[in-house]
C-alpha positions as CSV (number, residue, x, y, z in Angstrom):
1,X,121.0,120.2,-15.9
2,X,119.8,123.9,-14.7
3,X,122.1,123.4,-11.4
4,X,125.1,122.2,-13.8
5,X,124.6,125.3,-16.1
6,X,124.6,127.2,-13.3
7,X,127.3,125.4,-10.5
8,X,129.8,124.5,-13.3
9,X,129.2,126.0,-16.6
10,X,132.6,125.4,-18.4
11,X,131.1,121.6,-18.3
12,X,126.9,123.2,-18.6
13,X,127.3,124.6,-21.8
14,X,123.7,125.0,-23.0
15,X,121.0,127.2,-22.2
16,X,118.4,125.8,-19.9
17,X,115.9,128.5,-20.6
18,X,115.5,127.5,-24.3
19,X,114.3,124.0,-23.8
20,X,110.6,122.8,-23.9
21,X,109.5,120.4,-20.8
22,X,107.2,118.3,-22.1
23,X,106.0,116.7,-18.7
24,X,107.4,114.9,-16.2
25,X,106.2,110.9,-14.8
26,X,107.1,111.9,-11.2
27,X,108.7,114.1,-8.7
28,X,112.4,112.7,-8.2
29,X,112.8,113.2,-4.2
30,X,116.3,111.9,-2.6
31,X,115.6,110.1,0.5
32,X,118.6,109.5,3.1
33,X,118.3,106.5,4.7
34,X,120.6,104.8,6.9
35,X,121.2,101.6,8.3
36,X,119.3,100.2,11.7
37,X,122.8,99.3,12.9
38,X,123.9,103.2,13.1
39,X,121.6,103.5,16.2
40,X,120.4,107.4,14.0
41,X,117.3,107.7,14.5
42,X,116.8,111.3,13.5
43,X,118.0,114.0,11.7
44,X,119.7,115.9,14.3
45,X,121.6,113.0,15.7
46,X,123.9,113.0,12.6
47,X,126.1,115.5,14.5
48,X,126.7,113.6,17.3
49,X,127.9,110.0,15.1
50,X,130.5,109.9,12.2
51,X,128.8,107.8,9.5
52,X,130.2,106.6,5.9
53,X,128.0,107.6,3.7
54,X,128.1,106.2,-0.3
55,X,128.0,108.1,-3.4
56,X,128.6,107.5,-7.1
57,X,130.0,110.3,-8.9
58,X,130.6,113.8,-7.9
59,X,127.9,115.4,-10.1
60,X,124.9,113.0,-8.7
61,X,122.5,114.1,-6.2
62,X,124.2,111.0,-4.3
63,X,127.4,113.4,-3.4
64,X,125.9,116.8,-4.1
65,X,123.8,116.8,-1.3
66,X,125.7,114.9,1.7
67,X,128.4,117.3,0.5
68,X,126.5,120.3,1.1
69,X,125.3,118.6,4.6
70,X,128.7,118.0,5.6
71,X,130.5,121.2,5.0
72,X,127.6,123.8,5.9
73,X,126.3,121.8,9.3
74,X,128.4,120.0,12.5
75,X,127.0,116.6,10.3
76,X,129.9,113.8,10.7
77,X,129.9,112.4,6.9
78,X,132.7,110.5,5.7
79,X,132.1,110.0,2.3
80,X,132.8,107.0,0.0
81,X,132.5,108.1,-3.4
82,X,132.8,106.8,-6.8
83,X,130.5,103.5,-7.3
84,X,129.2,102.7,-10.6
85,X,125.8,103.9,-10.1
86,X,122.8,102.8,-7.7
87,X,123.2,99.1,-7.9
88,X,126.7,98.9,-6.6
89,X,126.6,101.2,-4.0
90,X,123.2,100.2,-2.7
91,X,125.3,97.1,-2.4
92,X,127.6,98.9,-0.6
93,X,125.0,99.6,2.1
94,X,124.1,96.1,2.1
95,X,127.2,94.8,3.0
96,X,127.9,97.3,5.8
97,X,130.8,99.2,3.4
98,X,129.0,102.8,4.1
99,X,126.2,103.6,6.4
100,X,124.2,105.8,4.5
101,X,123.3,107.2,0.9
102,X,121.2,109.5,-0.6
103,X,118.9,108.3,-3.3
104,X,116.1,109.2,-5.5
105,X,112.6,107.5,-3.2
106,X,111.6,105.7,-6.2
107,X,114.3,103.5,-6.1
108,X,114.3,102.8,-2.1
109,X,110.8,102.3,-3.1
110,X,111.2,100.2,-6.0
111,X,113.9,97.9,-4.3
112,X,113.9,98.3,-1.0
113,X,111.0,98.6,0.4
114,X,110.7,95.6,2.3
115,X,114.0,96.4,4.4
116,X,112.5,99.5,5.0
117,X,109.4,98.3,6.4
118,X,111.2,96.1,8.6
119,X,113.2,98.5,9.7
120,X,116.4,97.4,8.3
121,X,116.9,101.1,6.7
122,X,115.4,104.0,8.1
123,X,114.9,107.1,5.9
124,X,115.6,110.3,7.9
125,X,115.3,113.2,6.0
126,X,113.6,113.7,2.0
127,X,115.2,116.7,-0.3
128,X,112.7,118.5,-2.5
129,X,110.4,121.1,-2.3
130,X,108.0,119.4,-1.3
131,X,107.3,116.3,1.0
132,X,107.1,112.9,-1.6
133,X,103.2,111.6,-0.7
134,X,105.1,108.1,0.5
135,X,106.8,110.1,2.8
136,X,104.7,112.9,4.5
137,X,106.1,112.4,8.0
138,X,109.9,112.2,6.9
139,X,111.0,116.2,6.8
140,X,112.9,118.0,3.8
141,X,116.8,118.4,4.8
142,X,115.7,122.3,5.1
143,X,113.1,121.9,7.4
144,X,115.2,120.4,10.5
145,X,117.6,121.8,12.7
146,X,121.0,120.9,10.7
147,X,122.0,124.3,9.3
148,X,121.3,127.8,9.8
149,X,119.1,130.1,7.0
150,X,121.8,130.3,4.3
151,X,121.7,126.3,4.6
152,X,118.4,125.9,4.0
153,X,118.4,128.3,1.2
154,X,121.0,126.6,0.1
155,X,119.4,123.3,0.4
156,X,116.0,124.5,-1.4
157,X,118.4,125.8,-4.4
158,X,120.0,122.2,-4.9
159,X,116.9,120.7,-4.2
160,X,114.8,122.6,-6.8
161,X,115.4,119.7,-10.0
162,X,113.3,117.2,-7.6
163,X,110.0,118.4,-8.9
164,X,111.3,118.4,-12.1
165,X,112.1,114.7,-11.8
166,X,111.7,111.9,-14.3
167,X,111.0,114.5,-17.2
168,X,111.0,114.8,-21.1
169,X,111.6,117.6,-23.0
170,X,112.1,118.8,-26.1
171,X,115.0,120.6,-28.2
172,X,115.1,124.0,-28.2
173,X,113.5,125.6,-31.1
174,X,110.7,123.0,-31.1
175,X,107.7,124.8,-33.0
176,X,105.3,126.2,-30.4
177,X,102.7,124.0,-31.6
178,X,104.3,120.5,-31.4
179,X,105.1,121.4,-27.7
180,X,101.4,121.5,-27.2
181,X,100.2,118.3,-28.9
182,X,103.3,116.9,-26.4
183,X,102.3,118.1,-23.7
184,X,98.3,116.8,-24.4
185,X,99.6,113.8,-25.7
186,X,101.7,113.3,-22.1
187,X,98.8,114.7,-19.8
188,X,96.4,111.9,-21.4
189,X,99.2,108.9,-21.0
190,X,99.4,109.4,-17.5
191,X,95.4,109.7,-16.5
192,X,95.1,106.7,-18.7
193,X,93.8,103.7,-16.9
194,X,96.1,101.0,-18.4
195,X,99.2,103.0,-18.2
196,X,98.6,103.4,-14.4
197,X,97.5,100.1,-14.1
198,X,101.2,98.8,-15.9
199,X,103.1,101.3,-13.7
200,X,101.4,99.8,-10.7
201,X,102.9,96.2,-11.3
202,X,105.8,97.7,-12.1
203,X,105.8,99.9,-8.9
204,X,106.3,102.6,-10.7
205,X,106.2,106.2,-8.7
206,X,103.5,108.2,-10.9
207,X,102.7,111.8,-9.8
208,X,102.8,114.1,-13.0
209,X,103.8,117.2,-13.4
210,X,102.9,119.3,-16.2
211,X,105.0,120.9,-18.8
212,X,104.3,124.6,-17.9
213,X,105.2,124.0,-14.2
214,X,107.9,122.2,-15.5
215,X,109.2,125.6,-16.9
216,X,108.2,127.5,-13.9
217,X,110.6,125.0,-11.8
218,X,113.1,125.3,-14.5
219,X,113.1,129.0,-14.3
220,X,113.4,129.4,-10.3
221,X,116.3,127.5,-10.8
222,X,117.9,129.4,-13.2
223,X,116.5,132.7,-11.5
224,X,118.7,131.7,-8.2
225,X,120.6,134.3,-6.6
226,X,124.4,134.6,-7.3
227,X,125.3,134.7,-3.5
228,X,122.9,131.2,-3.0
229,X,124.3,130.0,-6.3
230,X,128.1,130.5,-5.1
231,X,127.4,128.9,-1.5
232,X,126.5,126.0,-2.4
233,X,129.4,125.5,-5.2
234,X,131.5,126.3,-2.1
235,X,129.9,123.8,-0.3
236,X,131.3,120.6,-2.3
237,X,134.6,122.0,-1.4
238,X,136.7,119.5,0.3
239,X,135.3,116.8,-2.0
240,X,137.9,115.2,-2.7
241,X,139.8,115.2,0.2
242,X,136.9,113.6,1.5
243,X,136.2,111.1,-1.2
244,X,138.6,108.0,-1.0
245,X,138.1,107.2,-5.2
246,X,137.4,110.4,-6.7
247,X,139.8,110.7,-9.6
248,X,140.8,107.1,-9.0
249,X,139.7,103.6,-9.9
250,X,136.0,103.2,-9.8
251,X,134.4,100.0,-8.0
């Protein structure tokens, strides 16, 4: 919501800054994978292959980031846009329709992670700020070799909601006090043994994050420097000369 205020505010027409982050359940990492049959085996190698890669609509991390990827780096994307959300276009890669898609790790790890072990998909690169703890030896899109240093500021700025993640958060002008019973009331839930234990069966991804880091992250976000800001709205350009549905029928 930060980058929307920010990357398109006649549609981000609230004030990030006012709200009150009560905590959030996990960090929300996309991971690119691709499929086995693509013969891509690393980051680097997606400049020397042109892949379809899937995306649902033109706001979601699905097309912000390949988008970013494919106009700031050599990266051969062809994108396939406008699926009705994760189901479908995770269908998509089943099928063989695209070759790729970017999408939040607790879903790949929530649904596919059987193909994954097998090798069906392969995950290449993670965006975040930090590497998810399932995936500690797959690299953040800004620490390989794809784009030069405005990239990978670039990258970091889009990137900076993934910490944020599954979060709740309050109104703004919440009384100070009921943001702190919140927040205690949310730092107890998720050190509590049953709630982990449920979120376990339900492979659930659970790595808190406060409230007042929460904040922090909100405001580097919204602190983001003009220039940084401005590159990476330039870098969805050509969207939808590259999207075959985008102001279309959706599948």
């Amino acid at each position: 919501m930060a980058h929307t205020q920010l990357l398109d505010p006649k549609r981000g027409r609230w004030d990030m800054g006012k709200v009150n982050y009560i905590g959030s359940f996990a960090y929300a990492n996309p991971a690119f994978g691709v499929r086995k049959e693509t013969g891509i085996a690393t980051p680097d190698e997606l400049t020397k292959k042109s892949i379809n890669v899937g995306c649902t609509g033109r706001t979601s991390q699905s097309s912000q980031m390949p988008a970013v990827i494919k106009n700031m780096t050599p990266a051969k994307f062809n994108m396939i846009c406008g699926y009705r959300g994760s189901g479908p276009f995770m269908l998509a890669l089943e099928r063989g329709e695209v070759d790729a898609i970017f999408m939040n790790w607790a879903t790949w790890k929530a649904k596919r992670m059987d193909d994954i072990k097998s090798g069906k998909y392969r995950i290449l690169m993670q965006a975040g700020l930090k590497r998810s703890p399932d995936l500690k030896d797959v690299p953040l899109v800004q620490e390989t070799k794809l784009g030069d240093e405005k990239f990978k500021k670039v990258m970091t700025f889009m990137a900076g909601g993934a910490p944020i993640g599954r979060a709740l958060f309050g109104a703004p002008g919440m009384p100070k006090d009921r943001v702190e019973i919140l927040r205690a009331a949310f730092d107890k839930m998720v050190k509590d043994k049953a709630f982990l234990e449920d979120a376990a069966k339900r492979k659930g991804l659970i790595d808190p994050v406060s409230g007042a880091e929460l904040d922090k992250y909100n405001q580097e976000i919204l602190k983001t420097p003009k220039d940084i800001v401005e590159a990476a709205a330039k870098g969805f350009g050509g969207y939808k000369k590259a999207c075959k549905n985008c102001g279309g029928k959706k599948k």
